[in-house]
N, C-alpha and C positions, 0 to 999 in steps of 0.2 A: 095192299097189305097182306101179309104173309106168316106163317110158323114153318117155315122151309121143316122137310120132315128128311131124315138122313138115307135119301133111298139109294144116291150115288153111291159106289164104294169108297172104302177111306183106304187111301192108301199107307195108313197107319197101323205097324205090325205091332206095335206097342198100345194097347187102346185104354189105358190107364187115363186119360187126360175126355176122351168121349165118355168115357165111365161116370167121370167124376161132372161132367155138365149139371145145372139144375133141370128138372123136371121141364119138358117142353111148355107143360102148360101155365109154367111162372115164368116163361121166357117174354120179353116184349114185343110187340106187332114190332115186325123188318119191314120196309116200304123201299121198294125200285122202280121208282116211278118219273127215273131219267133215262134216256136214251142210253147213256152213259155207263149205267148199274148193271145194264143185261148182262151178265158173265157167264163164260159155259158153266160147263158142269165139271169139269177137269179144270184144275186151274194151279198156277204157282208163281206168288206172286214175285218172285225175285227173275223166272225167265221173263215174266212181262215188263219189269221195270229195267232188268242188265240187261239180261240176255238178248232182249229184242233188242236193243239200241245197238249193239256191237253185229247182231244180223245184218241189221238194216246199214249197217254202213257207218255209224257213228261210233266204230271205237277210239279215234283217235282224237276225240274232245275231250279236253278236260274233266272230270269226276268228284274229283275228290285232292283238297291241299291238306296239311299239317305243318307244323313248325320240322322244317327241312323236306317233305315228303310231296309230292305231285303227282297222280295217278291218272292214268287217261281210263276211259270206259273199257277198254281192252286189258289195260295192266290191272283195274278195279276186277274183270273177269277173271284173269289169271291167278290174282289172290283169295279168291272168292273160292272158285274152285279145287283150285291147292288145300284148303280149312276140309272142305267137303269131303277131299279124298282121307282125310286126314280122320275125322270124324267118322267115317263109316267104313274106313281098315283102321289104322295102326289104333283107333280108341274105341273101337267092336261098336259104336252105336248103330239103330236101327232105325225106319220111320217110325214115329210119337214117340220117340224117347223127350226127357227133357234136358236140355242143355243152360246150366247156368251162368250166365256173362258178366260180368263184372271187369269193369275199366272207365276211365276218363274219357272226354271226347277225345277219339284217335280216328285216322284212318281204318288202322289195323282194330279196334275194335269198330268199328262199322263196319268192313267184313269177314270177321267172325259174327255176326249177327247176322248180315246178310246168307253167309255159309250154312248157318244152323238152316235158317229158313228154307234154301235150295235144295237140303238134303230131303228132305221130308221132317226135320227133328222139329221139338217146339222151341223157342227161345224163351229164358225166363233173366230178363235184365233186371240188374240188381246197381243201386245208386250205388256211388265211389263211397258215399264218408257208413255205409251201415256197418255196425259191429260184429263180431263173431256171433254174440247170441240172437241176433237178428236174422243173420246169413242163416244159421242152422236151423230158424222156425220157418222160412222160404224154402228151404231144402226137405226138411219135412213134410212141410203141404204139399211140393209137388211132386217130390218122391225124383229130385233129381238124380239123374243117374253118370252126366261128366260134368264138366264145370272148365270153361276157358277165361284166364285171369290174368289182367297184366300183371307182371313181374313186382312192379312199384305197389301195388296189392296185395300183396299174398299172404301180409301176415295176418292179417282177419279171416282170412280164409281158410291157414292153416289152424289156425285156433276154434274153427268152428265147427260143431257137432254136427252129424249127420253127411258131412264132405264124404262125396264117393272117391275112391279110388284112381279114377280116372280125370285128374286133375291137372292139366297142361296150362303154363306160364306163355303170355307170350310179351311183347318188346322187352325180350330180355338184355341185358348188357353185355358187351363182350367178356367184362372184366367178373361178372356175376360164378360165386362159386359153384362149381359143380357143375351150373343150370343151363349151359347150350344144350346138353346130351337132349335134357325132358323140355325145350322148347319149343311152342309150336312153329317157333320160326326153323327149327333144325328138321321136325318131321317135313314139315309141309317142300323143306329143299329136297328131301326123297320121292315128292309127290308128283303126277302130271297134273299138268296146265291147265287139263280140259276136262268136265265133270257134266253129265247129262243131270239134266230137274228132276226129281220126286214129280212121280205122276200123281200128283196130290189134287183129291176132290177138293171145289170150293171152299167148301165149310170143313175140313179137316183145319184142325186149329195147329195154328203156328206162333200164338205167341200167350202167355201168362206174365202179365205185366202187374204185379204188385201194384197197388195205390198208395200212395204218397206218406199217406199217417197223420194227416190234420185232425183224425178222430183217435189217436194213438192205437189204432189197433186194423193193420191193412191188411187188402183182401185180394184173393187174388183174380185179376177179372181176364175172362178164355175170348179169344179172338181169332181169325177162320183166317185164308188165304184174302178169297174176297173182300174182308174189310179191311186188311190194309189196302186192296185198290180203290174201294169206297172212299177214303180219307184223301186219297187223292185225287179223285177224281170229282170231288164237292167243293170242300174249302180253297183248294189251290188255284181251280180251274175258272171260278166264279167270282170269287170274292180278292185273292191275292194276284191274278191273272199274271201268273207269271208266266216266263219262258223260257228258250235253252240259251239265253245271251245273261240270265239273272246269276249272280253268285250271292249264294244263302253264307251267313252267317249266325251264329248268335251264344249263349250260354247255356241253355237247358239239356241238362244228361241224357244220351243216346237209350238209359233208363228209365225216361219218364217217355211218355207219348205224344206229349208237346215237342219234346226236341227230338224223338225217331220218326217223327213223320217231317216238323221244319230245317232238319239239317240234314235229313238221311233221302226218306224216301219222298219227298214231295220232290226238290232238286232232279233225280234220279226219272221219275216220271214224265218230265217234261226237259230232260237231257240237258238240265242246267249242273253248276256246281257248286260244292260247297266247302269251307273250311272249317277242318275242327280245330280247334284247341282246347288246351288243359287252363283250366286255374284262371281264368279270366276273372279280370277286375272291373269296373266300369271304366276306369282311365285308361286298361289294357285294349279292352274289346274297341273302345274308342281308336285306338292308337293300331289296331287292326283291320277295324274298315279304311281306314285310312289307308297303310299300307296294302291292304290286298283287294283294294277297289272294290269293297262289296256292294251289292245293291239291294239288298234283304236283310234287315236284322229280325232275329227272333230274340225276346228276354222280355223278363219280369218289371212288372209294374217298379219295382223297388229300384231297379239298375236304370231304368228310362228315367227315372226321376235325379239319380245321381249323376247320371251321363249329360242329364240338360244343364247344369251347374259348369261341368267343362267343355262342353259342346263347339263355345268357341276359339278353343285351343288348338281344335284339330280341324284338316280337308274332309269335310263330310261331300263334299258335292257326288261322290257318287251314287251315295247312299238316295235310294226312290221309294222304299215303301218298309215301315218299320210296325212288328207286331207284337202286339202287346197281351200275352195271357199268361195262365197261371194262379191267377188272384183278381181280384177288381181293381179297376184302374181308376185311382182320383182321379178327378175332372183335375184339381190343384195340376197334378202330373201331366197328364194330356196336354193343358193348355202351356205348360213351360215345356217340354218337350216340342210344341209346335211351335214358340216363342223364338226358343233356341236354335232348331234347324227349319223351319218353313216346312216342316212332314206333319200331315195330317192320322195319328195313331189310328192302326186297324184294329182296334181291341176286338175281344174272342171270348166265348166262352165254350169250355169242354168239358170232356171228364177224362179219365182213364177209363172206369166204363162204356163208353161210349167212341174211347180211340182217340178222337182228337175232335177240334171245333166244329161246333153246332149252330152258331147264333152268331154273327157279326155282322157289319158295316166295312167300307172303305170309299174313300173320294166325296162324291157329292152324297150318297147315302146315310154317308155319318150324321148323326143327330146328338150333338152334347150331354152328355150324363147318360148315354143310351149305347148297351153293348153294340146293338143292332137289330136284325130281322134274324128269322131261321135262314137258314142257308141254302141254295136249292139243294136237293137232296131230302132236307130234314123238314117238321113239322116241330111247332111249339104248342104249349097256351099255358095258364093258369090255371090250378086247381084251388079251392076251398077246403076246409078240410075234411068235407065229406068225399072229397075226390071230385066233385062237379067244375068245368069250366066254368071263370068267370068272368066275365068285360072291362070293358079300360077300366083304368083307375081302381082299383083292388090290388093290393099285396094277396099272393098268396104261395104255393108248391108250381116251383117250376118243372113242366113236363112236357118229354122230348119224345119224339119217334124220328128214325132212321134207316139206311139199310143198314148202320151197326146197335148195336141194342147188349145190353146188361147180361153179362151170364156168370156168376160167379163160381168159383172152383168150391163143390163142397161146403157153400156155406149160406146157412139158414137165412142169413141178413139179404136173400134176393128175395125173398117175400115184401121186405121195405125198399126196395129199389123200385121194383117194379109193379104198379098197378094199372088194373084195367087196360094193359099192353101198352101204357106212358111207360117211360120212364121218369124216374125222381131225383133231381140231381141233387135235392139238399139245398135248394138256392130258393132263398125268397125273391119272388120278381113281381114288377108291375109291369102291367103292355099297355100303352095311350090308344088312343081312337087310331093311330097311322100303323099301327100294329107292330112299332118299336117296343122291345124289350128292355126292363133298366132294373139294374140292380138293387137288390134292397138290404140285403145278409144274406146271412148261410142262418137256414130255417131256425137253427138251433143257437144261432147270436141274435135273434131280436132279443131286444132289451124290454122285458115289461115295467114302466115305472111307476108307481100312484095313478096305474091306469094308461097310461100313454104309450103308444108302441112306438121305440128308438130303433131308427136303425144303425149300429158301428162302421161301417162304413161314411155314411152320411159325418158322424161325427169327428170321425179321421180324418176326413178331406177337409172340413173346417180348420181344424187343428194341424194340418201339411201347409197351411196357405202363413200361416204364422213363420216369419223370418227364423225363428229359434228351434223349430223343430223339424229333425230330420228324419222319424222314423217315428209313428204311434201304433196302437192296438188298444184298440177299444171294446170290451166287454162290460157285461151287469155283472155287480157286486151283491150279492143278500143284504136284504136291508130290511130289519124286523117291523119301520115303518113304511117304507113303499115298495117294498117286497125286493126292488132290486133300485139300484143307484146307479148313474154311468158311472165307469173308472177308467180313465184313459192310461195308457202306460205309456211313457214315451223317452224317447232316446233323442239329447239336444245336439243341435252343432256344437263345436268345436268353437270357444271366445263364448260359449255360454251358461250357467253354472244352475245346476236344480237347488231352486227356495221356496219358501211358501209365498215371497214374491211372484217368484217366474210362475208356479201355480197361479195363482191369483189371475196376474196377466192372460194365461192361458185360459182360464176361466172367461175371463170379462171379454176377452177376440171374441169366442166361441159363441157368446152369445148376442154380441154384433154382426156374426154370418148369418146363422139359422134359428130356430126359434130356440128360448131362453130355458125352458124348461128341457133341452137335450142336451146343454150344456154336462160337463162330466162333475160331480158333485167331487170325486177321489182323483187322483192326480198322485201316483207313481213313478220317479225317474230311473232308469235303467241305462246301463252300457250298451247293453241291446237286445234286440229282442227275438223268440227263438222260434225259428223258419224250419221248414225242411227244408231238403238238399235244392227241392223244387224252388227254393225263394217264396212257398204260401206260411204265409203269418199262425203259429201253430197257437191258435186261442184258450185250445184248453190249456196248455199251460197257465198262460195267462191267468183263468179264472181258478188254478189250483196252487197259484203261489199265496 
């Protein structure tokens, strides 16, 4: 265990982004206590995941698909480096500038993300559906200085305050007015092919990855070169054991850190490939392993649960290991999900803090209702709430240690992320005597009722196993006599109509699965109910409608 101290040089001429790090001594204990973790002191993490596989002989595998597009590891080079030239002449950036990205899953944004990284710049990815005034509070924090945007994008972007000057379109359309001239697809045809790496120390940070907004108010968490190869060389290597024959798939934005490490860079690593697509449906994404032989899917609790319903519509046989994070995954889900294709779910739990997954299972390891173990790499346990570890059978603060750890850009709330070098991910967990971990809530959904502590999860999955219902969230109501009340919200199938009947019905399952007193006392029907872009269940609404 470690506080790495920044004595390498940074090869960052811009040091606005090291400036802004917290305080070393609220950073979290780092632990490289794999073979695997020792990384020089020099490092960039795009020559070690591109650039070395096209050294070593492997440009002409496969890379990267899209809807018409195919790229071998040599042409992924070529595009990669084309952005870079692009990037540091015709749009003056320098190393630690920040670059903000904004697009759908594409190739072409996969590498201009990769491009950023290479150059020495940071990358600060921004989901497809956020608004102008959302863009413009990201651009502010991190004092962005160009911004690469597809085309089908731009009008939030042009609407948004604080947009720098240097604002390049790319898959733009032929037919698009004006826009070939300022495309980066037009610069990058004046560009060479070939682009040496930023001689970037370890820990010079390369990416500012916003957090999601399940607490409605996100933050921005600073990440080094090293921990993107952390992320890959723990979860993927260990738990997901993939290899260069695997084609990833799945639905999580190249913006969030679930889908830049399982469609981007974990593939890349281990010289597999992957296919991005836009706008996936569950019946779509289905209808795409299918056609493009995948053998990795990544997506959300919510889409595995819909996908099991037409599962057998489609040729899944390629399909061999499918992952599930994001949110907690019903056992309900899990077990239809396994029902419907013979896959055993590798559920996960991560942060954006923390990069990507920390804690899972796969194969014989799995243990039902149980995310999993830590993951080599990483350390777990429970806290109490004096912060003390405590033994099986206790709910309490789940806390992580890794070689990636909490650093927030500028902002006070890493005093509550991070204690005594845990990390705090906000998750209530229990660990059993076999040292499995299992979900309980998010610290700040337990339900307290007439005394009894509910967890909403627990009562969601009761309430999924019900023929009628396709989508719940479950939170405490104020209740002047038990202080809170469960309230389930839920969204029915289709052939099924909200009464104080179907309530009732609901009521009376719920207390047939688990015990009677967590039943939901309130019963809310809804169209549906409101997620981030991530597909995580956004609860405060919930408890503010």
């Amino acid at each position: 265990m470690n506080r790495p101290t920044a004595a390498e040089p940074s090869a960052h001429l811009d040091q606005f982004a090291r400036q802004h790090l917290p305080p070393m001594e609220q950073w979290p204990d780092l632990v490289f206590d794999l073979p695997e973790l020792q990384y020089p002191a020099r490092l960039n993490c795009v020559a070690e995941i591109l650039d070395k596989a096209v050294a070593e002989g492997r440009g002409a595998r496969l890379a990267l698909r899209g809807d018409g597009i195919s790229w071998t590891y040599a042409e992924l080079q070529q595009q990669v480096d084309r952005i870079v030239n692009v990037l540091l002449g015709p749009m003056g950036q320098v190393p630690g500038n920040r670059v903000l990205l904004r697009g759908a899953n594409h190739p072409m944004m996969a590498a201009a993300v990769l491009a950023v990284l290479k150059a020495g710049l940071i990358a600060v990815p921004t989901m497809p559906l956020l608004r102008a005034r959302e863009l413009g509070v990201i651009m502010q924090k991190a004092q962005v200085q160009a911004v690469l945007c597809a085309h089908a994008l731009r009008e939030e972007i042009e609407a948004a305050p604080n947009r720098p000057e240097r604002t390049v379109w790319f898959n733009v359309p032929a037919d698009a007015d004006g826009a070939p001239q300022a495309s980066l697809d037009a610069l990058m045809a004046a560009q060479p092919a070939s682009a040496a790496a930023c001689d970037t120390a370890a820990d010079d940070i390369c990416l500012i990855s916003f957090t999601s907004g399940t607490t409605g108010v996100p933050k921005g968490t600073m990440h080094f070169h090293r921990d993107v190869l952390a992320i890959c060389d723990c979860f993927p290597r260990h738990i997901l054991k993939c290899g260069a024959d695997d084609l990833f798939i799945g639905t999580p934005p190249l913006a969030f850190t679930f889908g830049l490490g399982g469609l981007l860079l974990f593939p890349l690593r281990v010289g597999a490939a992957a296919v991005l697509l836009e706008k996936l449906s569950p019946e779509s994404l289905l209808q795409a392993i299918e056609e493009y032989r995948a053998t990795i899917c990544f997506t959300a609790p919510t889409f595995y649960r819909q996908m099991a319903a037409q599962a057998s519509k489609h040729d899944l046989s390629s399909l061999k290991k499918s992952v599930s994070a994001g949110e907690a995954l019903p056992v309900a889900t899990r077990e239809a999900w396994q029902q419907a294709t013979g896959l055993r779910m590798i559920d996960g739990i991560g942060a954006t803090e923390m990069l990507h997954i920390f804690i899972s299972a796969a194969g014989d390891d799995i243990r039902p209702g149980a995310t999993g173990k830590p993951i080599p790499g990483y350390r777990a346990c429970v806290l109490d709430h004096k912060g003390q570890p405590v033994g099986p059978g206790i709910v309490g603060r789940l806390a992580v240690k890794g070689p990636t750890g909490c650093r927030y850009m500028d902002d006070p709330r890493q005093r509550d992320y991070v204690l005594n070098g845990w990390n705090l991910t906000g998750d209530a967990y229990e660990m059993d005597a076999d040292g499995y971990f299992f979900y309980r809530s998010r610290t700040d959904d337990m339900i307290i009722s007439a005394g009894y502590n509910i967890a909403g999860p627990e009562v969601e999955d009761a309430l999924l196993r019900h023929p009628a219902v396709a989508e719940c969230g479950v939170v405490g109501k104020p209740d002047e006599e038990r202080g809170q009340v469960v309230e389930a919200h839920i969204v029915l199938k289709p052939g099924f109509e909200p009464s104080p009947d179907m309530a009732a019905q609901l009521q009376d399952f719920v207390k047939e699965q688990i015990a009677p007193y967590k039943y939901p006392r309130s019963i809310r029907f809804l169209s549906s109910l409101p997620r981030t872009e991530t597909g995580k269940l956004q609860r405060f609404k919930l408890r503010s409608t």
